[in-house]
C-alpha positions as CSV (number, residue, x, y, z in Angstrom):
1,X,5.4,-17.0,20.5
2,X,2.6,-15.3,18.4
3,X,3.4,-11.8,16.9
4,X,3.1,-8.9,18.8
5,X,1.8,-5.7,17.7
6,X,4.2,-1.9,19.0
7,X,1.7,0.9,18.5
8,X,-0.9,-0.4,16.7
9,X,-2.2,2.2,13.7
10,X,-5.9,1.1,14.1
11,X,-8.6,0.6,16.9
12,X,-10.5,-2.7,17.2
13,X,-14.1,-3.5,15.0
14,X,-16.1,-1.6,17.3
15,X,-13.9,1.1,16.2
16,X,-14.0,1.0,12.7
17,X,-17.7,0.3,12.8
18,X,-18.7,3.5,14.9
19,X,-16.4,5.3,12.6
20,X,-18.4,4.7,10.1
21,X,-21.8,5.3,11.6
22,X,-20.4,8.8,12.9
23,X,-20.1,9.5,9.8
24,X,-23.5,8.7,8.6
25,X,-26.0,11.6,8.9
26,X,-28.4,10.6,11.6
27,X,-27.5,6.9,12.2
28,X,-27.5,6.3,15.9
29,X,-25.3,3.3,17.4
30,X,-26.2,1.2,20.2
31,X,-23.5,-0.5,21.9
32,X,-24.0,-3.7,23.4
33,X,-20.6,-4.2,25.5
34,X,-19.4,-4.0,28.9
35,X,-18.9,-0.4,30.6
36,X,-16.6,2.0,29.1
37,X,-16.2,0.4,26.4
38,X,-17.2,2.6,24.0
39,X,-15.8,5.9,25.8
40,X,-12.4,4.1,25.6
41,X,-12.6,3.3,21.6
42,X,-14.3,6.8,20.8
43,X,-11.2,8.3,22.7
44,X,-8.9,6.4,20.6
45,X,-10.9,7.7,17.5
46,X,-11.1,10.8,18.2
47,X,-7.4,11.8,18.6
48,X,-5.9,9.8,16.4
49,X,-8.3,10.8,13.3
50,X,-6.5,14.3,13.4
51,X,-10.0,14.8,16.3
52,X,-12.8,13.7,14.0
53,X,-14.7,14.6,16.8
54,X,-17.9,13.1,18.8
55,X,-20.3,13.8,15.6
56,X,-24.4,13.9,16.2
57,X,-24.2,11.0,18.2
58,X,-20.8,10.4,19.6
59,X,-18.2,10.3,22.4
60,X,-20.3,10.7,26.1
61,X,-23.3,10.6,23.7
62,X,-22.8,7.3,22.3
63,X,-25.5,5.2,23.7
64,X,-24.3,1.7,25.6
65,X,-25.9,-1.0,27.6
66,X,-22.9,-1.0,30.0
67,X,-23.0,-4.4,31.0
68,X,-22.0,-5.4,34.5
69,X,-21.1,-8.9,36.3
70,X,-24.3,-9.9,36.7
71,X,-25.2,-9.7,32.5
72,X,-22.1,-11.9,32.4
73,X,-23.5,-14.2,34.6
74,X,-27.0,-14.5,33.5
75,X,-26.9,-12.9,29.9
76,X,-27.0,-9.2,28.3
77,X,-29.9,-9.3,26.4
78,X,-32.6,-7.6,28.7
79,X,-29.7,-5.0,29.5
80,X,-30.1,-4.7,25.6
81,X,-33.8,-4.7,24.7
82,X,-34.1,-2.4,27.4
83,X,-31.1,0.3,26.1
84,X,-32.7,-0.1,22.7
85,X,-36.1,1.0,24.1
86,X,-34.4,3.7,26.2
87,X,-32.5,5.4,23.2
88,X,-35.1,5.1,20.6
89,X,-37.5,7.3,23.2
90,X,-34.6,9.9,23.7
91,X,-32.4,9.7,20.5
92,X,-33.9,11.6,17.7
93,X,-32.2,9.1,14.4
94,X,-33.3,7.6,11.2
95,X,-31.5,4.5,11.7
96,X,-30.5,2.5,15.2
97,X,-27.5,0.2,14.3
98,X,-26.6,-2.0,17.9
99,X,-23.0,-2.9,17.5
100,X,-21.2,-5.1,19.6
101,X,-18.0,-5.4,22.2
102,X,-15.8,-8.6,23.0
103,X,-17.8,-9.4,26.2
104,X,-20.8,-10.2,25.1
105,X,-20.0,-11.9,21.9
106,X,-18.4,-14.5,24.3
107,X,-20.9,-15.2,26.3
108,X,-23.0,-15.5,23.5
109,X,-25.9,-13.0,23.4
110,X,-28.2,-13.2,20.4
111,X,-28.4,-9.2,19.2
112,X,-29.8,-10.3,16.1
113,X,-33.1,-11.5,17.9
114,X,-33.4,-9.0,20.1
115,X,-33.1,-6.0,17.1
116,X,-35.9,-8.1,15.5
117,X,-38.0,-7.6,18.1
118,X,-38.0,-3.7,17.0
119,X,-38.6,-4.4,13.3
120,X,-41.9,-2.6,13.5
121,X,-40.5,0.7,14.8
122,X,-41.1,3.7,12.4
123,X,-37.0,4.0,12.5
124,X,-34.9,0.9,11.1
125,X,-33.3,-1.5,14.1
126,X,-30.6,-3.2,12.7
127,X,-27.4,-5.7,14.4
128,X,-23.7,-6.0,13.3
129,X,-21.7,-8.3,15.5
130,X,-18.2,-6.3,16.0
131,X,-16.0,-7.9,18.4
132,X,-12.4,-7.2,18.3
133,X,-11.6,-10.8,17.7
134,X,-13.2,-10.7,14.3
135,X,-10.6,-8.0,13.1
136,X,-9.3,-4.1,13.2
137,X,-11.2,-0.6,12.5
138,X,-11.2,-1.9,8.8
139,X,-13.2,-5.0,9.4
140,X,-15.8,-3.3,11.3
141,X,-16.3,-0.4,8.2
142,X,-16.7,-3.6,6.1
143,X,-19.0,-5.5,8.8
144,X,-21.6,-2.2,9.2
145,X,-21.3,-1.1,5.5
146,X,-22.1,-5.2,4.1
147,X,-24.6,-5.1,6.8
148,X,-26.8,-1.8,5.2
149,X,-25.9,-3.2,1.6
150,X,-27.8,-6.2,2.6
151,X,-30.9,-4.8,4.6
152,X,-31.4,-1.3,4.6
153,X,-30.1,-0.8,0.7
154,X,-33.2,-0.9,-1.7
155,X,-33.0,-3.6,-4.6
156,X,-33.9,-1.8,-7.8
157,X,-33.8,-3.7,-11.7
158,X,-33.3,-0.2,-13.3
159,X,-29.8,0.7,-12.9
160,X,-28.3,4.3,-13.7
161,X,-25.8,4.0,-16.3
162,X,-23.3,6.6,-15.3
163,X,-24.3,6.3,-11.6
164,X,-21.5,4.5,-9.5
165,X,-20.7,3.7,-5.6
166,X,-17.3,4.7,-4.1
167,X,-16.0,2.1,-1.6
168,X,-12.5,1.4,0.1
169,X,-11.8,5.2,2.1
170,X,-12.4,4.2,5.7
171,X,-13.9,7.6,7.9
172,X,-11.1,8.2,10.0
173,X,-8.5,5.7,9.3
174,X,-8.5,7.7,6.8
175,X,-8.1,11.3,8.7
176,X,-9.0,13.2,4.7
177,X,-11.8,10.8,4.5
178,X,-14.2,13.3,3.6
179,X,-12.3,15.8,1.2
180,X,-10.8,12.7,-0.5
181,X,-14.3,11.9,-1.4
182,X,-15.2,15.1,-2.1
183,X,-12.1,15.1,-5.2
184,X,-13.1,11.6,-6.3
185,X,-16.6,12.9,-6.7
186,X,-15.2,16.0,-8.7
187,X,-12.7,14.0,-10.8
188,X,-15.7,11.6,-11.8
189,X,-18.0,14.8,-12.2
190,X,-16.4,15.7,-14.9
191,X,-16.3,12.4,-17.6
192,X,-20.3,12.5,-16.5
193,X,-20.5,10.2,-14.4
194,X,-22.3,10.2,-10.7
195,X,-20.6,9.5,-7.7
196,X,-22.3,8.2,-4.8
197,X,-19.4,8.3,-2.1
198,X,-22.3,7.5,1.1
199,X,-20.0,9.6,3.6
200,X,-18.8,12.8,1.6
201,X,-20.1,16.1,2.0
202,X,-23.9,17.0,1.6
203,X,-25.0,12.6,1.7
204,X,-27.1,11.2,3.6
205,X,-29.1,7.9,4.8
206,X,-30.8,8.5,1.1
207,X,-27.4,7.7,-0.2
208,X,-27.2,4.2,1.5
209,X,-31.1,3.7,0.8
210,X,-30.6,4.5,-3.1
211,X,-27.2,2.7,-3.7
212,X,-29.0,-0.4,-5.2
213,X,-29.5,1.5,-8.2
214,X,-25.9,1.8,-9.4
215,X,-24.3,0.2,-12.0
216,X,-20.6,0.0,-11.1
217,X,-19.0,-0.3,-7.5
218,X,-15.6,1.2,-7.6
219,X,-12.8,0.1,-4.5
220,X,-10.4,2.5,-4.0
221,X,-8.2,0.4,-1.6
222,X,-6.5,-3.3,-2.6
223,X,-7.8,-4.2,0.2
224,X,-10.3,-2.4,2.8
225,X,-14.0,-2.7,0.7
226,X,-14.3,-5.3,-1.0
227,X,-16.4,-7.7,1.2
228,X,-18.8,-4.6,0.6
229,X,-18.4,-4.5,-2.9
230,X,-19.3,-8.6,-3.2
231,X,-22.4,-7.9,-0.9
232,X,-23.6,-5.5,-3.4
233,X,-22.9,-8.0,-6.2
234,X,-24.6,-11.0,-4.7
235,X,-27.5,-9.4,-2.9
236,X,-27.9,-5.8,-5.9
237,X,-26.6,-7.7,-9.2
238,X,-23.7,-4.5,-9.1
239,X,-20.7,-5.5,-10.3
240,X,-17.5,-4.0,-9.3
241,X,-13.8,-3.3,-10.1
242,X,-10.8,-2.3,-7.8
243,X,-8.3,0.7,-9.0
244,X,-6.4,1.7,-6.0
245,X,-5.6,5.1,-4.6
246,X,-5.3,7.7,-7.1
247,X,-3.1,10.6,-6.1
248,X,-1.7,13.3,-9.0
249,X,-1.6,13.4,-12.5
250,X,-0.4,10.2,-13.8
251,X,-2.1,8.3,-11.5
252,X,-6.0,10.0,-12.2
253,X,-5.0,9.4,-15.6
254,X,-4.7,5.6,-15.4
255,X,-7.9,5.9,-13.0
256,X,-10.1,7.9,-15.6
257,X,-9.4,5.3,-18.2
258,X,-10.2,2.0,-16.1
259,X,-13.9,3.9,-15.5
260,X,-14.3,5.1,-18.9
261,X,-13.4,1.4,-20.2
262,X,-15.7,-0.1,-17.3
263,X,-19.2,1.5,-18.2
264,X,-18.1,2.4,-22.2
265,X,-17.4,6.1,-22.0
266,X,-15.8,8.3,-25.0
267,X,-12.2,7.8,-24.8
268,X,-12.0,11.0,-26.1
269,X,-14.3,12.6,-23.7
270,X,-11.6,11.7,-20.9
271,X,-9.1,12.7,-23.4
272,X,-10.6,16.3,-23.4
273,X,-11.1,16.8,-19.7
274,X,-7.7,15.6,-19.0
275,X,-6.3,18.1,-21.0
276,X,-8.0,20.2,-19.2
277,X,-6.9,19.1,-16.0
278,X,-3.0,18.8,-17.0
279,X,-2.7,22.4,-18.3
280,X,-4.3,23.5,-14.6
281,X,-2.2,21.0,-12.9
282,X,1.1,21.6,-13.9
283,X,0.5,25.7,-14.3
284,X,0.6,25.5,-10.4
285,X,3.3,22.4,-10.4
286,X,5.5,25.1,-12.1
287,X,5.8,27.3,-9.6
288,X,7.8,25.3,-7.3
289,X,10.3,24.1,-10.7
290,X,13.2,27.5,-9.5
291,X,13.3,27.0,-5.6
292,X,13.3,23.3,-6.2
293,X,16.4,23.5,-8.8
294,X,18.0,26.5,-6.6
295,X,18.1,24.7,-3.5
296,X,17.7,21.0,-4.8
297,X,14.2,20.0,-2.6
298,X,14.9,16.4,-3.9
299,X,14.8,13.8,-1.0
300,X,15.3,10.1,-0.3
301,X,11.4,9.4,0.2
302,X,10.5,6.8,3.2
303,X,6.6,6.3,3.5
304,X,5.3,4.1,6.2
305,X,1.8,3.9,5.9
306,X,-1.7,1.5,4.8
307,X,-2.3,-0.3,1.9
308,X,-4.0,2.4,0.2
309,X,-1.8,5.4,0.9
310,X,1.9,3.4,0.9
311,X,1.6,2.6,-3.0
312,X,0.1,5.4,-4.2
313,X,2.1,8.3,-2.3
314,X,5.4,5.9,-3.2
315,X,4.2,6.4,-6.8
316,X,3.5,9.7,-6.6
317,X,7.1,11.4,-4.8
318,X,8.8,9.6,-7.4
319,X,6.9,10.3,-10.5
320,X,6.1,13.8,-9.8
321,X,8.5,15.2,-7.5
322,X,11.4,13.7,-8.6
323,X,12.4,11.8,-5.4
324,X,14.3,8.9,-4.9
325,X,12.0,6.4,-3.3
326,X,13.8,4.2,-0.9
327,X,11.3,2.6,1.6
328,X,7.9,1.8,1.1
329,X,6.4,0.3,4.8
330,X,3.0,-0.8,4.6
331,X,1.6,-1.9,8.5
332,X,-1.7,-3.5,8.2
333,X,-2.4,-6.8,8.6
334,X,-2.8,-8.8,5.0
335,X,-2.8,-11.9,3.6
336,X,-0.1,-13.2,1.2
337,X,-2.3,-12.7,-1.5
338,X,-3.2,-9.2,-0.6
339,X,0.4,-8.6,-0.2
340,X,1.2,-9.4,-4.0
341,X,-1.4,-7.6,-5.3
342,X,-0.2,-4.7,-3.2
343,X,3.2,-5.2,-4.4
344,X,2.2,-5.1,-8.2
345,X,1.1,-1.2,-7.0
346,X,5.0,-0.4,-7.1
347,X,5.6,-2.4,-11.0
348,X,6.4,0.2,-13.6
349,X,7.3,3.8,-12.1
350,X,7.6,6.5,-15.1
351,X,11.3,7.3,-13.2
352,X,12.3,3.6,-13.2
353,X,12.9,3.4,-9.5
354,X,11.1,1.3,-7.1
355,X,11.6,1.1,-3.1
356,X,11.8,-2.1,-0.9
357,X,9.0,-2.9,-0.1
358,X,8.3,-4.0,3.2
359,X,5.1,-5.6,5.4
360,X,5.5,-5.0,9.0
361,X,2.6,-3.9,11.6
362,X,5.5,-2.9,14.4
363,X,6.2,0.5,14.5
364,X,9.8,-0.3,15.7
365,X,10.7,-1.7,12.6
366,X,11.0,0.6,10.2
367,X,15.3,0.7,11.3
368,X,15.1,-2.6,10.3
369,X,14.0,-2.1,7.1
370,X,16.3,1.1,6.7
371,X,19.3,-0.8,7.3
372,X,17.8,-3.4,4.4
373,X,17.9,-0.6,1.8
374,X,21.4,1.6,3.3
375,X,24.2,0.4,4.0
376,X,25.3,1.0,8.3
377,X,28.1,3.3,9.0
378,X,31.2,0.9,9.3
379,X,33.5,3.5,10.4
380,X,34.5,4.3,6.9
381,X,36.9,7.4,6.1
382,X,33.8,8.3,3.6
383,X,30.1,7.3,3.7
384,X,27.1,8.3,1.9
385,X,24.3,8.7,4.4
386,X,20.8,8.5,3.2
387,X,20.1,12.2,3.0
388,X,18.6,14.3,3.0
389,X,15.1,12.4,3.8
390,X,12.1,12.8,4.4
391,X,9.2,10.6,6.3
392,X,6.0,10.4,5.2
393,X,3.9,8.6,7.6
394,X,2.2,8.9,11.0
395,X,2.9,10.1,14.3
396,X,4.3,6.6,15.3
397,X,7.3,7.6,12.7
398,X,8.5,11.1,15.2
399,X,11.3,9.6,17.3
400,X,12.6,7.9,14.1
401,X,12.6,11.0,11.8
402,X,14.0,13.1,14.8
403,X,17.2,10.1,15.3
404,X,17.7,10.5,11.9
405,X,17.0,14.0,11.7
406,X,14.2,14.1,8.7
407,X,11.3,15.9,8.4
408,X,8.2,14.1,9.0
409,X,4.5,14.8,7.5
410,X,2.0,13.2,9.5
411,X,-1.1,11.5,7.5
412,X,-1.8,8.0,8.4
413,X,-3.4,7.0,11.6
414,X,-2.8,8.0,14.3
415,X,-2.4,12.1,13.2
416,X,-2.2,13.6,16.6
417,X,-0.4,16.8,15.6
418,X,-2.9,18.3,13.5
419,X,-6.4,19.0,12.5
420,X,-7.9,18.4,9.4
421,X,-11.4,19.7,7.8
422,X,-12.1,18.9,4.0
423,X,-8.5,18.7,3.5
424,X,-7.8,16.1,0.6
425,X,-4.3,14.2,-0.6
426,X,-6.4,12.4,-3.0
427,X,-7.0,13.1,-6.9
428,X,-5.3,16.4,-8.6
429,X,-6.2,19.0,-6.1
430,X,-5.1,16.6,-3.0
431,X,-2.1,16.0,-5.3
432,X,-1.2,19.7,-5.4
433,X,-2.3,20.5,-1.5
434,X,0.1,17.3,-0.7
435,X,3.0,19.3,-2.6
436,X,2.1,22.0,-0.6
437,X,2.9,20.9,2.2
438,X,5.8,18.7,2.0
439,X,7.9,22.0,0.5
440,X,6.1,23.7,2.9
441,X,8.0,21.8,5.3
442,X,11.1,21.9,3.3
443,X,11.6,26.3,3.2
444,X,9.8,26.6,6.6
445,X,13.5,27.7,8.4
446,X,14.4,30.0,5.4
């Protein structure tokens, strides 16, 4: 019997890939799939990206050929030419990107040809194939984002030397997509270097246009990016380097000093602005140092989350709050080798701990793995329960923080139970709003 999947934390590729185009300024989707379709994924979107909402061209906006019976029968393509017409007369964009839905993958419609057909409209017409059998919400931000690398991204020879392009944080799989960018840009900022982060605050198509001109790609995920990153390489001559999912201190240290050893910058330039950045850091980290002695706010950490956030907020409960990690969960699906190099994220902690790490996509697992790292309740006169806890993870994790009775903060799709704006985890300043609100959660009944 193949593996099944309880609650999935992503949608399909359609999903990821109209994600990512709502989160391009202007960039108008066509969906090429049978009716619904689209409404149904946007829905999924929507709620579980802490409601990223519809966007300039999204939810009852998004425009779809709707495919019946009969295009199954005979073939979707004039349904297609036809929507492609319709919305480049009433959709005011500066790029149409037709993406596609199971249906008409199988019955094998050529989208490619027919987006040709428009490749002397004023307003680029360009095709991704994203059925859900190719992959999740990840595969389709890497199918749409390889696809602009390779034709709507402008080959240049002069490269900027401090200019770089920031891949690997999926719009909203990542439901602080857009503030997490906004800190990466900042951290970077400051070492003089320019970040081009495509989706962040202020971009636009320009950003996507003018990547080619980069010299560095930097992946912030082990994982999620990095077809992207080898489409620049092969088709830009950019080469790239992966560094994970920097949150706090220690962890934008390590980060500053990979980029300032990749494109040759002053060590003691990061030096300075680390400094800098430390004595800021830890004037606020000191505020919490008497409530968190007088009423001991350590906890046994659990975190069940993706490959980017699972290493890196491990990393950072235990090397900055002090917390006993116990249970790192990470649910995507990966390959072996992605696994290991995922695993090497939790070598080394400053404290000398390390949790079991475990790979399951099944939300009813994380028990499982509980009673792998604690031993069960044998009716002892004495036992040492695992507490108090504390769950760091996503909705999916509420009945299994409530049976154990542990707070849970909600970050990792699906986030259904709040909103977020330019909210960031990421970097120093995510590091201190993430503080925030874990002991925010922790005196909240005082």
């Amino acid at each position: 019997m193949g593996k099944y999947v309880d609650r999935p934390r992503y949608g399909c590729a359609l999903g990821g890939a109209l994600s990512l185009l709502r989160a391009i300024p202007r960039a108008i989707p066509i969906i090429h799939s049978s009716t619904g379709c689209g409404y149904n994924v946007y829905n999924g979107i929507n709620s579980g990206s802490a409601y990223l909402g519809g966007g300039y061209c999204g939810g009852s906006a998004l425009p779809s050929s709707n495919i019946i019976e009969r295009n199954v029968v005979f073939g979707g393509e004039d349904r297609l030419r036809e929507q492609v017409e319709t919305t480049l007369e009433i959709m005011d964009g500066d790029i149409y990107v037709i993406v596609t839905g199971c249906m008409v993958e199988m019955i094998g419609d050529d989208i490619h040809s027919v987006a040709n057909e428009f490749e002397e409209n004023e307003k680029p017409v360009i095709a991704v194939s994203t059925p859900s059998f190719q992959g999740n919400s990840y595969t389709g931000y890497d199918m749409v984002f390889s696809a602009l690398a390779r034709e709507y991204t402008i080959f240049s020879e002069d490269k900027k030397e401090n200019k770089v392009n920031i891949l690997g944080i999926v719009p909203g799989e990542d439901v602080f997509y857009k503030g997490n960018l906004k800190e990466i840009k900042r951290i970077l900022n400051l070492i003089g270097i320019e970040a081009n982060t495509f989706v962040g605050e202020g971009e636009t198509l320009d950003d996507f246009k003018n990547a080619g001109n980069g010299s560095l790609n930097i992946i912030l995920s082990d994982v999620y990016g990095i077809n992207t990153a080898k489409v620049f390489q092969e088709n830009h001559n950019i080469p790239y380097i992966i560094t994970g999912f920097p949150i706090g201190y220690l962890q934008v240290e390590k980060f500053l000093y990979e980029i300032g050893e990749a494109l040759n910058i002053d060590r003691e330039v990061i030096e300075s602005v680390l400094k800098k950045e430390r004595d800021i850091y830890f004037d606020y980290f000191e505020r919490i140092t008497d409530i968190y002695n007088d009423i001991d706010l350590q906890r046994y950490g659990i975190v069940v989350a993706d490959a980017n956030y699972a290493p890196a907020i491990s990393r950072f409960i235990s090397d900055e709050l002090g917390w006993l990690p116990q249970l790192a969960m990470i649910t995507d699906f990966l390959t072996e080798e992605q696994k290991k190099r995922i695993e090497s994220r939790f070598d080394n902690y400053e404290s000398g701990l390390k949790p079991y790490v475990g790979f399951d996509t099944n939300a009813s697992s994380v028990k499982k793995y509980i009673r792998k790292v604690w031993k069960p309740d044998g009716n002892e006169r004495y036992y040492d329960t695992m507490g108090p806890g504390f769950v760091i993870g996503s909705v999916i994790e509420r009945d299994f923080a409530e049976e154990f009775n542990y707070p849970l903060l909600s970050v990792t799709f699906p986030v259904t139970n709040r909103v977020i704006f330019n909210r960031s985890y990421v970097g120093l300043n995510g590091a201190l709003t993430l503080t925030e609100d874990i002991f925010s959660m922790l005196v909240s009944g005082r």
